[in-house]
C-alpha positions as CSV (number, residue, x, y, z in Angstrom):
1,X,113.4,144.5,20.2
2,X,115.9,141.9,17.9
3,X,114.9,138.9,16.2
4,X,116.5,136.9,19.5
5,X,114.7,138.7,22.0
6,X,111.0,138.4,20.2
7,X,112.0,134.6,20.3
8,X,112.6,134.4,24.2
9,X,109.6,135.9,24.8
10,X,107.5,134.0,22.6
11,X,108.9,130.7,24.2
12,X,108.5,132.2,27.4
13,X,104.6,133.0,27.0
14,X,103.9,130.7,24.6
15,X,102.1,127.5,24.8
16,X,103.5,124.0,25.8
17,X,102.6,123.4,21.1
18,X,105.2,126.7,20.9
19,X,108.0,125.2,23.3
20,X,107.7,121.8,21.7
21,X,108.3,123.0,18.2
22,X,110.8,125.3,19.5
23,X,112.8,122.8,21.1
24,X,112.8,120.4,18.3
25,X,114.1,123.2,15.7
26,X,116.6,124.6,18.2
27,X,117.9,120.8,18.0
28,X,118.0,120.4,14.2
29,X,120.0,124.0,13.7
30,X,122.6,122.8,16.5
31,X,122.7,119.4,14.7
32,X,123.1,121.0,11.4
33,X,125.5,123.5,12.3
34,X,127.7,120.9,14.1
35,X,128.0,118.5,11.2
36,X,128.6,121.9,9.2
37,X,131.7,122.4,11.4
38,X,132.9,119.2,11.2
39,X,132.3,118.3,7.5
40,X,134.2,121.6,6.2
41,X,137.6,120.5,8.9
42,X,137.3,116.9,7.0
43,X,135.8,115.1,10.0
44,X,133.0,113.5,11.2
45,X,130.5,114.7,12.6
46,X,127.3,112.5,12.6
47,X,128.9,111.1,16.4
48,X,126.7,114.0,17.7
49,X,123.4,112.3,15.9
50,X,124.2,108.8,17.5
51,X,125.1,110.7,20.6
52,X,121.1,111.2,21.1
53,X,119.7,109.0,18.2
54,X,118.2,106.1,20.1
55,X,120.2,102.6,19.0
56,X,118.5,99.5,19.1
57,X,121.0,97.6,20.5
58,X,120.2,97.4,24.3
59,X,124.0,97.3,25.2
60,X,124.5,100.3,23.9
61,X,121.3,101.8,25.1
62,X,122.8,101.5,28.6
63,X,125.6,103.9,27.6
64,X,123.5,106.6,26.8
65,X,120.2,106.5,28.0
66,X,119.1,110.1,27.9
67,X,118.3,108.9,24.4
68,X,115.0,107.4,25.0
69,X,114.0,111.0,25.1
70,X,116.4,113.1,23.1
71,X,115.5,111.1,20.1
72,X,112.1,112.7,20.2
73,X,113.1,116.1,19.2
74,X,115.9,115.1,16.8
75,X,115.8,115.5,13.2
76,X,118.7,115.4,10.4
77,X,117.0,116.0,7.1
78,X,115.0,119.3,6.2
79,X,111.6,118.1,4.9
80,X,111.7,115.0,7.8
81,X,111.7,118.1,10.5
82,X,109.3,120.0,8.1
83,X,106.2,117.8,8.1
84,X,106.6,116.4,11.5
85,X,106.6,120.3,13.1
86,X,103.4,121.5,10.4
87,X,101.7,118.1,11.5
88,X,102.3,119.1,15.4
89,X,101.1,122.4,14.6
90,X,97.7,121.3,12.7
91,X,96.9,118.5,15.0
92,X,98.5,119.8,18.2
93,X,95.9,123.0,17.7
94,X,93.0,120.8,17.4
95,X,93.8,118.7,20.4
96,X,94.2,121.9,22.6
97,X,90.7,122.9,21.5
98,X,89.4,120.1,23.7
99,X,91.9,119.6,26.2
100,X,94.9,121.7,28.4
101,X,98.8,122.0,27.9
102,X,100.0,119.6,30.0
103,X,97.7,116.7,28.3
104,X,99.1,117.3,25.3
105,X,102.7,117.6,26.5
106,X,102.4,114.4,28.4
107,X,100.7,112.9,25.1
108,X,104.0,114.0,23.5
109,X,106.4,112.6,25.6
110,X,104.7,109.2,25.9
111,X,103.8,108.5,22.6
112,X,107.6,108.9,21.8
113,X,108.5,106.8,25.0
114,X,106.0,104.2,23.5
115,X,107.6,104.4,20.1
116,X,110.7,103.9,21.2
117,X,109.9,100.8,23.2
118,X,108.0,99.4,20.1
119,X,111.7,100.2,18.2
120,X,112.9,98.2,21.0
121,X,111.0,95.5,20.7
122,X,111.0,94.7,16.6
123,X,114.6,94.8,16.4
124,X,115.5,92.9,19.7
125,X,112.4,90.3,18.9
126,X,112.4,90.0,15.3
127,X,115.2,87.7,13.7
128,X,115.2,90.0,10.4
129,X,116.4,92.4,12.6
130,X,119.3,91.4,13.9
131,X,121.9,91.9,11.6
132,X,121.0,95.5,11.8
133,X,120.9,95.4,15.3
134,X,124.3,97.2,16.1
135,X,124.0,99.6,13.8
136,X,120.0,100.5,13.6
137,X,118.4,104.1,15.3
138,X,115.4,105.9,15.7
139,X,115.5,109.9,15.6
140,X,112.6,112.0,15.1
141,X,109.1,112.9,16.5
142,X,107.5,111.0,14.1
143,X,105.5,108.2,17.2
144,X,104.8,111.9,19.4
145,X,103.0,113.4,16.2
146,X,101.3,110.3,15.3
147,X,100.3,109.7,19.1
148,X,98.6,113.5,18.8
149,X,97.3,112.8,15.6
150,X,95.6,109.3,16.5
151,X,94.3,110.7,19.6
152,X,92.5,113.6,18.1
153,X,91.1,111.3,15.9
154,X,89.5,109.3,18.8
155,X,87.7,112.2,20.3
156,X,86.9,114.0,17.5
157,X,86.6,111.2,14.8
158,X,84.6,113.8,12.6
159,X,86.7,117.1,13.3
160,X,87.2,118.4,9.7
161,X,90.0,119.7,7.4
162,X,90.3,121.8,4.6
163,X,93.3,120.7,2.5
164,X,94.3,122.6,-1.1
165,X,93.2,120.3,-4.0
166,X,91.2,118.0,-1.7
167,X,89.0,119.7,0.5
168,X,87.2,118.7,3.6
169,X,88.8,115.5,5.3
170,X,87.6,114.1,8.5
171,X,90.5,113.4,10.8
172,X,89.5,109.7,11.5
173,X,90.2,109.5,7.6
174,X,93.7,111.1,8.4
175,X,94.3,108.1,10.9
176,X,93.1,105.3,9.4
177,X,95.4,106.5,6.2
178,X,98.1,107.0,8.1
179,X,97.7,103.6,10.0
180,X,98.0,102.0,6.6
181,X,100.6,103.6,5.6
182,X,102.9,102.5,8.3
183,X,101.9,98.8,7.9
184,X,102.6,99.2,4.2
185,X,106.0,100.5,5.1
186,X,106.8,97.7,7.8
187,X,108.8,95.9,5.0
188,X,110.7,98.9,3.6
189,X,113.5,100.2,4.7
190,X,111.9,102.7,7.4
191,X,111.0,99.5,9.2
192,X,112.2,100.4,12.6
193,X,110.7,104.0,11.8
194,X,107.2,102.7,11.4
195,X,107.3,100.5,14.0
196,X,107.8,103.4,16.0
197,X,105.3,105.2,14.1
198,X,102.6,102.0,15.1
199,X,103.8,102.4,18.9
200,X,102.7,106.3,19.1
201,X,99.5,105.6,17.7
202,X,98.8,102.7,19.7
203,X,99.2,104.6,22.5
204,X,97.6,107.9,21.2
205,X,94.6,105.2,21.3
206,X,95.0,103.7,24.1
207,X,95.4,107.0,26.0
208,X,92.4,108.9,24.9
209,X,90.3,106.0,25.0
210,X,90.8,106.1,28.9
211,X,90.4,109.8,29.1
212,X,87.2,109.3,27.8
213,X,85.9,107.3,30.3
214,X,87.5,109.7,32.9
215,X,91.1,107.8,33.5
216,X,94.0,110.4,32.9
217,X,96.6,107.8,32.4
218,X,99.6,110.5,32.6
219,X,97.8,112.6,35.6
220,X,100.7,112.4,37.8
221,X,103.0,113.3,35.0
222,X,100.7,116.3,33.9
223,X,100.8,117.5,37.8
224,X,104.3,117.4,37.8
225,X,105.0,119.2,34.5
226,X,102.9,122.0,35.7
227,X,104.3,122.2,39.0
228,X,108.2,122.4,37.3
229,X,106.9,125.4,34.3
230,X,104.9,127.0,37.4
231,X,107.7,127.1,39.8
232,X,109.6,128.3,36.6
233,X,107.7,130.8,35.5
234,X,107.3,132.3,39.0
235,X,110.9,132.5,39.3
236,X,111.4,134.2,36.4
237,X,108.5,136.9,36.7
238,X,110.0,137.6,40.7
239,X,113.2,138.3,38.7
240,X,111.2,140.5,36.4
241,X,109.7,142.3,39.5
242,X,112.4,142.9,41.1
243,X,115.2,144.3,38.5
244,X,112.2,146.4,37.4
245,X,109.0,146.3,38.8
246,X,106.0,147.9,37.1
247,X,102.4,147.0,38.7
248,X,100.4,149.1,35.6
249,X,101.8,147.2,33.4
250,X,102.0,143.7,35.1
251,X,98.2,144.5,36.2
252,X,97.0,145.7,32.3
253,X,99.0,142.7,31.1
254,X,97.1,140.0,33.1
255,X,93.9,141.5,32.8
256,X,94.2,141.6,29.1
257,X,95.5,137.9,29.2
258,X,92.5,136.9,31.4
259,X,90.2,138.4,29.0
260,X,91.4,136.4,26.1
261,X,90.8,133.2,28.4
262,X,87.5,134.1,29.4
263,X,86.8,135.0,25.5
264,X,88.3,131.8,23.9
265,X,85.9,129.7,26.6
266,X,83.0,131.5,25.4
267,X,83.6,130.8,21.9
268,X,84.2,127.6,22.5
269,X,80.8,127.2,24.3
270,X,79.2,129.1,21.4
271,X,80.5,126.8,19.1
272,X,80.7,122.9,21.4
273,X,78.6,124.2,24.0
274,X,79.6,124.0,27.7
275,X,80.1,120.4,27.8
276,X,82.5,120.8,25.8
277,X,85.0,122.5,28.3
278,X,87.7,120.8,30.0
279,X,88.2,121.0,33.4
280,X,90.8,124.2,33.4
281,X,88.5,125.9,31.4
282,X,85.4,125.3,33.4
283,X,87.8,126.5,36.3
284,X,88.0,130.0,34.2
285,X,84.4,130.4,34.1
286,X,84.2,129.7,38.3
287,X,86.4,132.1,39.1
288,X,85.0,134.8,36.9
289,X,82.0,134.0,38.7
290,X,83.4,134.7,41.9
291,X,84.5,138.1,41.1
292,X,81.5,139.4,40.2
């Protein structure tokens, strides 16, 4: 099997954490290689980054909308991409320890969408801004990280991690750092960056704060999601079946994949115990129940 294939499938059966970071380096080598091309025939090529950078002007907003999302999953520079993917990875893996894929894929989406609009609003509201206005825009899945990372926070507040040359940290530490941090920043020239960065984790906040007391505030969202990978992911495994169908191994494959399920829940209640378990995993443990 080549390097591409091993990819496909591990986007195919990975987790919504795998596709995210997928999709956002995917972007960065098609940005980079673009501006590659167009740098070494003497033109230019950054008309591809304000082609899904979000602007701040609201005219020309309106003549590219898709932005409000593609901006989420567009980076430029090397290390920008770097620590925003190792900070989805770290926090996105402690968020799926308490909660399922489509949570945190929602979470993702709308602490960008927040970030954006809190973009929006600085440079539209605040007279320092506008002389920028026309020329101001927001890449990168900085507000989506932060709105994982805040939201962890508020669940787990005292979740700990080990960091070389530091040691333990509680994540509410991480927050409440990072929080200050972006304040700092507002006068700097990131401004419109960290008042995104202030949007994600306001609603990373806001959002888990109402999951907590048992309000889902992206539960139609997350249904939908699911439905569209589900009705994806049958599609492609009735392809499978047919161009080349074999039950042993289908059957040995699922089993073996419902084993691990049924193993990660019982670690989990080892560890958290059974209150603990989110709804999908309390699902796992019914229907194991059922079988026997």
């Amino acid at each position: 099997m080549g390097i591409f294939d091993e990819i496909k499938l591990s986007f195919r059966n990975g987790s919504y954490l795998t596709r995210l970071i997928y999709v956002n380096i995917a972007l960065w080598i098609l940005v980079r290689l673009v501006f590659v091309g167009y740098s070494l025939s003497g033109a230019d090529g950054t008309w591809l980054l304000s082609w899904l950078a979000l602007p701040a002007s609201f005219e020309l907003f309106l003549s590219r909308p898709w932005t409000i999302f593609s901006f989420m999953f567009l980076h430029f520079e090397f290390l920008h991409i770097l620590f925003n993917m190792l900070w989805l990875y770290w926090f996105g893996k402690i968020f799926l320890e308490y909660h399922s894929q489509q949570k945190l894929f929602s979470l993702y989406i709308f602490g960008g969408l927040v970030g954006g609009l809190a973009f929006f609003a600085a440079y539209n509201g605040l007279p320092i801004f506008q002389q920028k206005l026309a020329t101001s825009e927001l890449i990168g899945a900085s507000a989506s990280v932060i709105a994982i990372v805040i939201a962890s926070a508020v669940y787990v507040p005292n979740h700990i991690i080990h960091f070389a040359f530091i040691g333990p940290v509680r994540i509410k530490w991480i927050a409440l750092i990072s929080i200050i941090l972006y304040v700092i920043s507002l006068s700097g020239e990131n401004a419109g960056g960290n008042f995104a960065h202030l949007g994600g984790a306001l609603w990373g906040w806001i959002y888990m704060s109402q999951l907590k007391s048992g309000r889902n505030l992206t539960s139609p969202f997350d249904r939908l999601i699911d439905t569209l990978f589900s009705w994806f992911a049958l599609k492609r495994k009735l392809k499978i079946k047919y161009a080349s169908p074999n039950p042993d191994y289908d059957y040995n494959r699922s089993k073996k994949q419902q084993q691990n399920e049924v193993n990660q829940v019982l670690d989990k209640i080892g560890k958290s115990g059974y209150e603990s378990l989110t709804f999908e995993e309390r699902e796992i443990l019914f229907k194991l129940g059922q079988k026997k």
